[in-house]
N, C-alpha and C positions, 0 to 999 in steps of 0.2 A: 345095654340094649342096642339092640338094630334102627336104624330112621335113617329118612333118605331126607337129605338137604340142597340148598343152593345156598351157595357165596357171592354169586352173583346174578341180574339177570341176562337173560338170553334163552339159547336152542335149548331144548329137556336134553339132546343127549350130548351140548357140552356142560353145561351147568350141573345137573342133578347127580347128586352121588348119595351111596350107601357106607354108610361110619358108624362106629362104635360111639353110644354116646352114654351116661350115668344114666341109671334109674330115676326118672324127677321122684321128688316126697311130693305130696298135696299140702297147698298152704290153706288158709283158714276158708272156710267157706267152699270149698274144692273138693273134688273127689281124684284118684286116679282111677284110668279105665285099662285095662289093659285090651289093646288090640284087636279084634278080630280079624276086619277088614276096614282096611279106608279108601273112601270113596273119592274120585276123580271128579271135576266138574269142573265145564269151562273158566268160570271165576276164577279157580287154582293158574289154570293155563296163563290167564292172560298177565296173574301178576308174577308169576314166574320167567315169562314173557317179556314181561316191560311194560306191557298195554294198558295197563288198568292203575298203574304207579308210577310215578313219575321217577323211584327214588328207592335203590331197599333200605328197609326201615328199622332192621337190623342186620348184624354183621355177617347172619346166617339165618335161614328161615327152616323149617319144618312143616312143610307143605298141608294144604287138605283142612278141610275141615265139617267134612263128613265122614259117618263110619259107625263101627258096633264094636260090641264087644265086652267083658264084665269089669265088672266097680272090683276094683283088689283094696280098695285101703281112701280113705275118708280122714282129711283134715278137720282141726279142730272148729266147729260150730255146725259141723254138716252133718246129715244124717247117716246114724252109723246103721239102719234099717235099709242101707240101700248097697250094703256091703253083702257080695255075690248074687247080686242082681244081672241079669239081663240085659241090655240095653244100650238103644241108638240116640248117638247125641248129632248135635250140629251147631255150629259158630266157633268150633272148636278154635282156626287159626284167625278169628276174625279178630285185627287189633291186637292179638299175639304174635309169640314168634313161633310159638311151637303148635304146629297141627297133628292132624291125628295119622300120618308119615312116620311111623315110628314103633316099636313095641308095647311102649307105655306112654299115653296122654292125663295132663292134668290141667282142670278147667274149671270157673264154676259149678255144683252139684245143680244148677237150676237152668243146665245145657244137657242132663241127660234126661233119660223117659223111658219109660220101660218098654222092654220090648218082647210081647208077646209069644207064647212057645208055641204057636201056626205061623209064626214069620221067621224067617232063617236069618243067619247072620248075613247072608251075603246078601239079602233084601235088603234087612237093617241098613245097611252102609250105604244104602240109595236112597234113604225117605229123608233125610236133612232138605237139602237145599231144592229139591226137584220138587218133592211131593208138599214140600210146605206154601214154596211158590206156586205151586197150581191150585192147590186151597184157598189161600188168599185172593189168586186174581178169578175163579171162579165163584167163589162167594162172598167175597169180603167188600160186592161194587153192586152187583144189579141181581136182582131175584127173575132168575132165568125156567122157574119151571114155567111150560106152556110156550118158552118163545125158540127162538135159534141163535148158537152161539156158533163161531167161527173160532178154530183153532190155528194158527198160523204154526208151519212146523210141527204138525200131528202127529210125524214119527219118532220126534225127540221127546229124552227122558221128560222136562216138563209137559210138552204136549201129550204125550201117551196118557200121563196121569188127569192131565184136562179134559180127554174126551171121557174120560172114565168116571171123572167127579159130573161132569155136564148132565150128560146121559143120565146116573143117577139121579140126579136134581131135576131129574124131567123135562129137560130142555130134547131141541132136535139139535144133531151134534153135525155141522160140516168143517172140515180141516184141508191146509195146503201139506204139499209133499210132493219131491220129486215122485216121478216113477218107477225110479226103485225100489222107493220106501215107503209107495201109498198102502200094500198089502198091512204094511205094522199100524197104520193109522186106522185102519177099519178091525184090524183087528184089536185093537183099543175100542173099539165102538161107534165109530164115525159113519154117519148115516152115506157120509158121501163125501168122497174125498178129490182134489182138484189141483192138476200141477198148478204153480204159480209162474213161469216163465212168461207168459203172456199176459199181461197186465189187464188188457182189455176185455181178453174173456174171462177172465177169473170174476172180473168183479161182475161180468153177466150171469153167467156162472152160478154167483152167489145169489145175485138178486132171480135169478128162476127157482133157484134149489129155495127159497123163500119165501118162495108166494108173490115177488114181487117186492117184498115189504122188507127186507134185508135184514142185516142180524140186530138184536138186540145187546150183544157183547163180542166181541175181539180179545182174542188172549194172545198177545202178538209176540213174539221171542223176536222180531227184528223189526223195529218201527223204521229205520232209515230205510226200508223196503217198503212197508205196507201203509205208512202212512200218508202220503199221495192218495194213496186208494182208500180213506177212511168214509169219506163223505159218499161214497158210490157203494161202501158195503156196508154203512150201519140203517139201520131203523131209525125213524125219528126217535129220538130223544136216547140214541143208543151211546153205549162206553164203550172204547179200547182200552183195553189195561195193557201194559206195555211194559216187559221184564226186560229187555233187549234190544240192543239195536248194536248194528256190525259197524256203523260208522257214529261219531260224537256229536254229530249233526242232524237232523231231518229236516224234510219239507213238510209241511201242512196247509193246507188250504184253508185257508182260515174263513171264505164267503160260505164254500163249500161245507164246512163246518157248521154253520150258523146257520145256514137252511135246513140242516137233519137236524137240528139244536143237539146235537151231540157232542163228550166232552172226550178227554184223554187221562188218564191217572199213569202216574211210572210208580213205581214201585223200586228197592231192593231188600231181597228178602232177610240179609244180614242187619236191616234198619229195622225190621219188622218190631213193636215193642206193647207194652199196655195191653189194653181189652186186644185190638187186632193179630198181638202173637196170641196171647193167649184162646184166643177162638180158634185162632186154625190148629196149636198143642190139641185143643179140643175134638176138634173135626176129626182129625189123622189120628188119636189116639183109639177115638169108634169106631173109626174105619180099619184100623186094623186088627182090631178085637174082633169081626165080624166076620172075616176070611171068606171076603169077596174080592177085595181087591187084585188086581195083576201089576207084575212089576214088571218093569226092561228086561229083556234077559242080560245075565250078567257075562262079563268077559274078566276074568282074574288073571292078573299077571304078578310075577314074581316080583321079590323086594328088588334084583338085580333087573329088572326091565321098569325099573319107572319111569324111565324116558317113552319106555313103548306104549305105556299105557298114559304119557300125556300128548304122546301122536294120536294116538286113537282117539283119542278127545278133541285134538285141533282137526283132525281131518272128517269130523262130525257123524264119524261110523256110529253104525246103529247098537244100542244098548248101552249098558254103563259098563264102564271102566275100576276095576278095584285094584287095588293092592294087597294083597292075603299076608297077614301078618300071622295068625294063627287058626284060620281057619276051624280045627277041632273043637274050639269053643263052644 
């Protein structure tokens, strides 16, 4: 089979290559999936990078760990009912070596989930890590219908799907974004959308577009940016949930803090476990059964341009990033 790997880390287009490698078998509790599309996502970037690992962790990795694509063969204790099924998994390389970078992936059976015939394969391969962290941090912390929430980063893959779950949920939805990419934020749903370069009007900004009374939740994809500005955008007794941050450090104002009685939660969505994964499986399983949802538009690049398509993802262009493995599925 075809998968693109690193031997070491560093740049995607010294590191990353496309090899010949065995078919994997599924070991006990496993399924294999074979391929559709696998999804790119920062996370992939930074450990491929160096960023996010201090160390690789084995001799060679198989990147990704999102993606679609169908069940071809079921190890022993797994269900053999889900053999030519449909369906988008995710955690695929978490704590593995092998992600879903490849023609054929094999993982636990209780990483995939079906995936409905209103939703494409090249959808599927974007609901992993995006759509399950914007589930979580929009529901899984403060019960937002009636109030306003803030989406930090509106126009990326998780923020698109935040203003979308928000909005549903009956919340009033406002989001930051340059001004190139405020158009994809409102077009997610965003009642109103507001660069972020200027620090001091944004947070006026926010406290007008609010009544005054500021938001009730923060879904913030870079806290080493936004949170400075937590105590000047939440509501009394408001939450930031925090997916993100571009540096290993923040500032918080911790007086500032204490007079909005306002808290902070981080999250990562590969820890997600118990009741809280299983509510958002939940959530995202309804939601796509119901074919209302929008997704990022997709950008597919060849098995030979995985390097292109993990620049397109460091340089934070708009929509998702795939790899088409076999597309015809």
């Amino acid at each position: 089979m075809k998968a693109v790997v690193y031997r070491s880390m560093g740049a995607a287009q010294q590191v990353l290559e496309l090899v010949d490698m065995p078919v994997p078998a599924p070991g006990p509790g496993e399924v294999r999936v074979r391929v559709g599309y696998s999804g790119v996502n920062p996370s992939d970037t930074k450990a491929r990078a160096g960023i996010s690992l201090a160390a690789m962790p084995y001799p060679y990795v198989v990147p990704h760990s999102d993606g679609s694509g169908v069940v071809d063969d079921v190890g022993p204790g797994a269900d053999r009912g889900l053999l030519g099924r449909r369906v988008w998994f995710f955690n695929a390389q978490w704590q593995r070596q092998h992600g879903s970078a490849a023609d054929y992936v094999c993982f636990p059976a209780g990483l995939v989930r079906a995936l409905p015939g209103n939703v494409g394969m090249a959808q599927g391969a974007g609901i992993g890590i995006p759509l399950l962290t914007a589930w979580h941090a929009v529901h899984g912390h403060v019960d937002v219908a009636g109030k306003t929430v803030l989406v930090t980063g509106g126009a990326g893959n998780v923020g698109f799907h935040a203003i979308q779950l928000a909005r549903r949920a009956g919340a009033r939805v406002l989001a930051t974004a340059s001004p190139a990419k405020a158009a994809l934020a409102r077009e997610a749903g965003a009642h109103a959308v507001f660069p972020y370069e200027d620090v001091a009007a944004l947070a006026q900004a926010v406290r007008d577009a609010s009544g005054g009374i500021g938001v009730a939740l923060i879904v913030d994809v870079d806290a080493s940016f936004y949170a400075p500005l937590y105590p000047a955008l939440l509501a009394e007794g408001g939450c930031a949930v925090v997916y993100g941050s571009s540096t290993p450090e923040i500032r918080l104002d911790y007086r500032g803090m204490m007079r909005v009685a306002g808290t902070v939660s981080h999250f990562l969505v590969y820890k997600l476990a118990g009741e809280a994964l299983a509510c958002a499986l939940r959530g995202v399983d309804t939601l796509l059964e119901t074919d209302v949802h929008r997704f990022p538009a997709a950008t597919c690049f060849d098995l030979r341009d995985a390097a292109l398509a993990h620049t397109f993802v460091e340089q934070s262009r708009a929509g998702k990033a795939l790899l088409g493995f076999d597309p015809g599925l």
